[in-house]
C-alpha positions, 0 to 999 in steps of 0.5 A, spaced: 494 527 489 489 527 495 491 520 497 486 519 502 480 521 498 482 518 491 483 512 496 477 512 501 473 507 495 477 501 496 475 502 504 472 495 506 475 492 501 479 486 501 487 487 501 493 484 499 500 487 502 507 486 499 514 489 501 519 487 495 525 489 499 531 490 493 537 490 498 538 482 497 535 481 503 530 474 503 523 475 500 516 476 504 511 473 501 503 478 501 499 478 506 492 477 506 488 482 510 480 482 510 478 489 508 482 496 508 479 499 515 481 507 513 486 510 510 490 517 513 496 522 512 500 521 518 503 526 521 508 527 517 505 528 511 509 524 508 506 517 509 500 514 508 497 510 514 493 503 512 489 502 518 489 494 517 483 494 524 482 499 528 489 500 531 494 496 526 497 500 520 502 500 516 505 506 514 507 508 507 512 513 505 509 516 499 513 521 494 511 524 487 507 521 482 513 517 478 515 512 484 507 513 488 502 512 483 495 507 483 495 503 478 491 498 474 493 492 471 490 485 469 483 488 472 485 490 479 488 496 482 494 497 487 497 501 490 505 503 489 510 506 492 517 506 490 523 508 497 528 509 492 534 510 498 530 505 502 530 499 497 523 498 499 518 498 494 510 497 497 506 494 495 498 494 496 493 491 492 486 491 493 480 486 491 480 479 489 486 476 492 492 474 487 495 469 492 493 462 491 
């Protein structure tokens, strides 16, 4: 998938981001952030960056449509990406915030 141009509707946008670590490790909770600034392939074309501002991003790896996919659940869309080897799962949520 063209992950930066299927993406690129959502720049602006408030998001939400979320790692869910699987390895037993404590939880974080998401984080909010004011609007998505850009999003790119890195280098490596195996990681989407989400550029938070202008010199902050997350990097994202990104694998084939079974563990990286956006998807649409209770009216929202979110990103995910599922690092099986990492026991990471990344999550990005775009719109209206789900933490209260």
């Amino acid at each position: 998938m063209e992950w930066e141009k299927e993406l690129s509707t959502y720049l602006g946008c408030p998001i939400e981001v979320w790692i869910e670590d699987h390895s037993g490790e404590e939880q974080t909770k998401p984080k909010q952030y004011s609007s998505l600034f850009r999003i790119k392939i890195s280098d490596d074309p195996k990681y989407l960056q989400f550029y938070l501002n202008p010199a902050q991003f997350l990097s994202v790896p990104i694998f084939d449509e079974n563990l990286t996919k956006l998807v649409k659940s209770d009216g929202r869309y979110h990103f995910v990406s599922h690092d099986l080897k990492g026991k990471l799962t990344y999550w990005i949520f775009f719109g209206n915030s789900l933490v209260k």
